[in-house]
C-alpha positions, 0 to 999 in steps of 0.5 A: 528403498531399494535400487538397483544398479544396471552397468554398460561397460565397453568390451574394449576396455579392461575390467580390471581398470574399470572396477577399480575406478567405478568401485570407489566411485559407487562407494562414495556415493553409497556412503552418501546415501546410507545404503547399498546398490542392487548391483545387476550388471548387464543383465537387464532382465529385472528391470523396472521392479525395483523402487529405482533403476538406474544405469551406470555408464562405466566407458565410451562406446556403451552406445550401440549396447544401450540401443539394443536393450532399450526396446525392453526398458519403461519409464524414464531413464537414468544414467549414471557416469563417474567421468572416466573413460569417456562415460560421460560423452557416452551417456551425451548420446545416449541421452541425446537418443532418447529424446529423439524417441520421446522419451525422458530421463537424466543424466546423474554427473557430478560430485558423489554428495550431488548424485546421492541427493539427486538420487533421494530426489528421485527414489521419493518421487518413485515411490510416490509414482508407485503409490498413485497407482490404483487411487481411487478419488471422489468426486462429491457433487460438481465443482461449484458454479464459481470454479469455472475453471477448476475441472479435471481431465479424467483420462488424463489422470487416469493415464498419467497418475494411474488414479481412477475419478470417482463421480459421487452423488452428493444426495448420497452423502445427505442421506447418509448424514440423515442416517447417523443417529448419534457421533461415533465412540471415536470422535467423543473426545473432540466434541467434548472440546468443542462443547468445553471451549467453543463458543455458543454459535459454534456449539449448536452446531458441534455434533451435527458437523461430526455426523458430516465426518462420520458420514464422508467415512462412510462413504470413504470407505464404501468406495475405497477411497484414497482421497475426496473433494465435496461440494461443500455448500451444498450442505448449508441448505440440506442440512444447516451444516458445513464440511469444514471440520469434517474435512480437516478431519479426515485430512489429518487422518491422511485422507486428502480431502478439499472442498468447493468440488475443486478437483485439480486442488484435489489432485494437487493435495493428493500428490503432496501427500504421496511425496511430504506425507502431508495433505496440505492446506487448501487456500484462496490467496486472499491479498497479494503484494507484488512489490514485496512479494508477500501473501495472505492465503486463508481458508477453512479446513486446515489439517489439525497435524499441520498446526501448532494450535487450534481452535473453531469458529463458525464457517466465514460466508454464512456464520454457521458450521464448524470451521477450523482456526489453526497456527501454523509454524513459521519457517520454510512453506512450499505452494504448488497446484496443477492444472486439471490435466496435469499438463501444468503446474505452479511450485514456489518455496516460502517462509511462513511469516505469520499467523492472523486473524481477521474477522473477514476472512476464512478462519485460518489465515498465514502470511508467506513471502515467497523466497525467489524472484517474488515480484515476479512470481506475483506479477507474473504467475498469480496476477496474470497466469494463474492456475484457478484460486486455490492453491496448497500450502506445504510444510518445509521446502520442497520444490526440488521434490515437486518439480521432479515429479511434474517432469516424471508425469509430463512425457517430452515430444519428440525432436525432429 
């Protein structure tokens, strides 16, 4: 990780008396973070190319000197004060400025274990920024019919995430399906587990879910994708077959991957994997208790790094296909979906209860209890605001993590 460190210090107070104080302020809170500072002064002429920048306000009546370079910075701002010398009335003003010209940023105020942790925040949420750019997703097929409100706004993605939509048509897949004469060499060992302990059902129905995998490959890598969603039932008429192994699959490889064509599910997972390193668990919440605020999600396609054991069953609507049955482990889980434009989204932490399984549902079933205000979180998000019907299971706790990011994508209107 890489930042560098930007100062405003006012002509009018001593720079001996200045670096005295600010130098063990900064060591502190590089201490905390086990690194050191890109230390660049007032010269602002890098800025932006670093995984992080921030400025530190080191005195009161720094105002008109961050006037006069904020013409050259982007992105959000960061300001930094140790609350000497007036720095963080400064830093009130500056901020106050900014918003009044649209623009967002924070001010990093308080202890040096506080500011450190802030800062990890927000480098991870950099880096994540940094690695969107240029994405390519697919869409394969449209959204299903049922998904009425699971569509994507593309130029709003484009501009805010700098990730590229991708329309595919799904007879490309089916072709390219028809086209795989046999699995490839690296998916042996996995058919050799599901013709060893599969059922019967789920055996005839083994290799051609891998051709499905080896096809979506395929097309992954003929358009470079970073990501895709499929039009999954299409294929149960097409080819007798489902995409559910196929996409745990490549989500276990590292490749967001949802199904339904659910593009907003898509983006959420594809944002998940660029903060956490995992591509989540896309999930319809299938019961909801509002009075003890917990949850019973269940689905399909759950990545086999996610779980601590696994075994396959047939896909639950139509009983044929290869779906997956993971367990996932219990502790801290984090839920989180944004709306198709970006424009909204839903975070909430929860403790992963357990594991069932129910004949009647998707293959993969977890109960959560979600962590604060459950209730009302219930009552009030899922039963009555709700952001579509899938919604992406994470591994730990990461709201913090999340909701630093939404705030970077989401510009503030001006104030008037």
């Amino acid at each position: 990780m890489h930042i560098a460190l930007y100062t405003l210090t006012s002509p009018l107070h001593d720079e001996a008396a200045v670096n005295a104080v600010s130098s063990s302020f900064i060591d502190e809170i590089e201490s905390e973070l086990g690194l050191r500072f890109d230390f660049r002064g007032n010269d602002f002429s890098r800025y932006g190319e670093s995984d992080l920048d921030i400025i530190f306000v080191r005195t009161g009546g720094t105002e008109g000197l961050f006037k006069k370079v904020f013409p050259s910075l982007e992105g959000n701002i960061l300001l930094m004060t140790s609350g000497k010398s007036n720095s963080l009335a400064a830093s009130l003003e500056i901020m106050s400025y900014l918003n009044h010209q649209g623009r967002k940023g924070e001010i990093l105020h308080g202890s040096a274990s506080y500011i450190a942790e802030r800062i990890n925040v927000l480098s991870k949420v950099a880096v994540a920024m940094r690695s969107l750019e240029g994405k390519k997703l697919g869409i394969i097929g449209k959204p299903s019919d049922w998904l009425i409100s699971s569509h994507a706004g593309k130029e709003a993605v484009k501009e805010k995430l700098g990730i590229n939509l991708l329309d595919i048509n799904i007879q490309e897949l089916i072709e390219e399906i028809g086209d795989i004469a046999v699995c490839p060499q690296e998916v042996q060992q996995l058919k050799k587990e599901l013709e060893s302990n599969a059922s019967e059902a789920v055996k005839r129905y083994a290799e051609g879910a891998l051709k499905i995998y080896a096809a979506l490959k395929n097309i992954v890598n003929r358009y470079d994708l970073s990501g895709l969603t499929l039009r999954c039932f299409d294929l149960l008429d097409t080819v007798g077959n489902t995409g559910c192994l196929a996409l745990a699959m490549l989500n276990s490889e590292g490749i967001p991957s949802g199904c339904e064509g659910d593009v907003p599910a898509l983006l959420s997972m594809t944002i998940g994997q660029a903060l956490t390193g995992q591509c989540g668990f896309q999930s319809n919440p299938s019961r909801i208790d509002p009075q003890t605020g917990e949850l019973l999600l269940a689905h399909c396609t759950i990545p086999f790094n996610m779980v601590l054991s696994r075994s396959f069953n047939t896909h639950f609507e139509s009983g044929i296909g290869v779906a997956v049955h993971g367990e996932m482990p219990a502790g801290d889980a984090t839920i989180f979906k944004v709306s198709g434009d970006l424009g909204r989204s839903f975070c909430a932490e929860a403790e992963l209860l357990s594991n069932q399984y129910e004949n009647n549902l998707c293959r993969t079933q977890i109960n959560l209890r979600l962590k604060e205000t459950p209730q009302v979180t219930c009552s009030e998000y899922f039963l009555k605001n709700p952001i579509g019907n899938h919604h992406i299971i994470f591994s730990g706790a990461y709201k913090q993590l999340f909701e630093a990011f939404m705030l970077t994508i989401n510009p503030l209107p001006a104030l008037t």
